[in-house]
N, C-alpha and C positions, 0 to 999 in steps of 0.2 A: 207469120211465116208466109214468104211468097209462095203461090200456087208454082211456080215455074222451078221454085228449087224441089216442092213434092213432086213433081211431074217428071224432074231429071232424075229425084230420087229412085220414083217408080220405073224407069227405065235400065237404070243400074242396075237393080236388084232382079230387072227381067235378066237380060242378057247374062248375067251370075249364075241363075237357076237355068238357065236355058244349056248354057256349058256345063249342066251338070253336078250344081251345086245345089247344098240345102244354106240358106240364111238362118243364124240361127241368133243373132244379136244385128241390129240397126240404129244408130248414130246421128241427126242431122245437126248439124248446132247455125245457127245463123246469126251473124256479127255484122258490125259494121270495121272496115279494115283501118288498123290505125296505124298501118303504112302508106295509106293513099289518101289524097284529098278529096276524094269522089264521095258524092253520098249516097252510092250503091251499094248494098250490102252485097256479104260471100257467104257460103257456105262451104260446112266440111260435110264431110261421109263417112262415117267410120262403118265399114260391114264385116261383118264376120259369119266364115261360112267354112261349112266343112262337107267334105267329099270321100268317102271311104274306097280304097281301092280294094279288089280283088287280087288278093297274093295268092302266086303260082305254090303250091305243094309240091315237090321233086321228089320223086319218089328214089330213091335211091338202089341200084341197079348192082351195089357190091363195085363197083368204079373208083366213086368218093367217097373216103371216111367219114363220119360224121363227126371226127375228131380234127380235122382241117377247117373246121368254124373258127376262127380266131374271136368273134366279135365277144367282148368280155361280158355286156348286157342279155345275153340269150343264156337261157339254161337250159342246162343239159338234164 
């Protein structure tokens, strides 16, 4: 494997975690493209990551029913 695809790898996965992301699976596969005549190999990246958000709690004020949730996956 070229240094220069681990090196753009290493790049990728800064800039992922820098916006705030965890890597939690990494991918690099490296081929030669048997679309082109070049004898430069490509690479892929497969990253996967995940980011948890902070959901708002709404306290409920006597305003909104808690019966006006349509969404049919939440339980009541």
């Amino acid at each position: 494997m070229d240094d220069d695809m681990l090196s753009d790898q290493r790049e990728l996965v800064d800039r992922i975690e820098a916006a705030g992301w965890d890597v939690t699976d990494l991918e690099l596969s490296a081929y030669d493209s048997p679309w082109s005549d070049e004898d430069n190999p490509e690479a892929t990246v497969t990253i996967t990551a995940r980011k948890p958000y902070d959901s708002e709690t709404e306290e409920t004020s006597g305003d909104a029913s808690e019966d006006d949730d349509e969404n049919p996956f939440r339980l009541k």
